[in-house]
C-alpha positions, 0 to 999 in steps of 0.5 A: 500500500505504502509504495502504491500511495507513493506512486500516486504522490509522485504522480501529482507532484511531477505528473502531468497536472503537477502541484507546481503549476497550482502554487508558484503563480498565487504564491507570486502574487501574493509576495509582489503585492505585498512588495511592489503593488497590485498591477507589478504583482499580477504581471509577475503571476502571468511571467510565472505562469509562462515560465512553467509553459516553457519549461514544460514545453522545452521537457517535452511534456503535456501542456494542457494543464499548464495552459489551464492554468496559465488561462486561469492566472491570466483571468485572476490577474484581470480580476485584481487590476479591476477589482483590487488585490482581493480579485485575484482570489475570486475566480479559485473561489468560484471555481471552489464552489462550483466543484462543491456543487458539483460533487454534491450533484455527483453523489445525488445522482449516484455517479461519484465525482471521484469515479470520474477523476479515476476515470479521467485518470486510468481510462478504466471502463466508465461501467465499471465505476457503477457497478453496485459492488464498486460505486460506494467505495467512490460515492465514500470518498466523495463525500471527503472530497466534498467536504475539502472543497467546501472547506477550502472554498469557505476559508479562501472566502473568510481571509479574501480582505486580507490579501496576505491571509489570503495567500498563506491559506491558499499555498497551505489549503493547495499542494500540501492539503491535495497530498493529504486529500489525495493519501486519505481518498487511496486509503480510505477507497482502497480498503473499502473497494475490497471490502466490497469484494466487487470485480476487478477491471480486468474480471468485470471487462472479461465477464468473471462471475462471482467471487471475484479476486477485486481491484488489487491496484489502483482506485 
């Protein structure tokens, strides 16, 4: 178990949606608003940003991510030329809000948020994830994740006025937060997958019949 949490660490940290990319441009704006004003401060988040285009660029690697992230920076930088320091929050926290809203919706529906990040994640076969046998380990977690984002999205709300708050509370609620979400929905989905004694991907796609040896990698 150890070492397959340490394989989906190291996914998130130099994988191809890495923690990185999240951090350095709020992390930026946060100390030049500080330093050198708002507008300097913004301009500065976008440079971070490009910089980590660049850089994934010249390795070779994914930039769709980088560019989501880039376009986000961009409209949060937008947000607090116009409206103040406090709009280069703005859009995380809608954001914020609106993958709340979604997860609640997921679970209400009975197609869990986290089903479809694995699914996004793994390509496993999206019928898999709603077998009965398999669902209530990711409905489970979902709920965590629910109540992550909602307390993330609450707290970047409470410290919007205080620019600095602001900042800390993001870096603090970002990557090291995400490592801890992403180590408590492995263990947590792992052994409650097994206690389902449901099929494995491979036996599901194969039409194994029960028992069935389970999912004994991967979430």
């Amino acid at each position: 178990m150890a070492s397959e949490i340490l394989s989906e660490v190291r996914t998130v940290v130099l994988g191809r949606a890495s923690i990185i990319d999240g951090i350095v441009p709020p992390l930026v704006f946060g100390i030049g608003n500080a330093t050198i004003g708002t507008s300097s401060a913004a301009a500065l988040a976008i440079l971070s940003a490009l910089m980590i285009v660049a850089g994934r660029l010249a390795k070779g690697r994914s930039l769709k991510f980088a560019l989501t992230g880039l376009a986000g920076v961009v409209i949060a930088a937008a947000a607090a030329t116009w409206l103040g320091p406090e709009g280069f929050f703005i859009p995380s926290i809608v954001s914020g809000a609106a993958t709340t809203a979604s997860i609640l919706i997921s679970i209400a529906i009975r197609r869990p948020f986290v089903a479809w990040t694995s699914w996004l994640a793994r390509d496993w076969p999206i019928n898999w994830y709603w077998h009965p046998q398999v669902r209530p380990a990711y409905t489970r977690v979902s709920w965590i994740w629910l109540a992550f984002f909602a307390l993330k999205t609450t707290g970047q709300w409470l410290t919007i006025d205080a620019t600095g708050w602001a900042t800390v509370f993001r870096t603090v609620a970002g990557w090291p937060a995400l490592l801890a979400l992403l180590i408590v929905s492995y263990t947590v989905g792992r052994r409650f997958l097994l206690a389902l004694e449901g099929p494995s991907v491979a036996e599901f796609e194969s039409g194994v019949p029960a028992p069935w040896e389970g999912q004994q990698t991967g979430f």
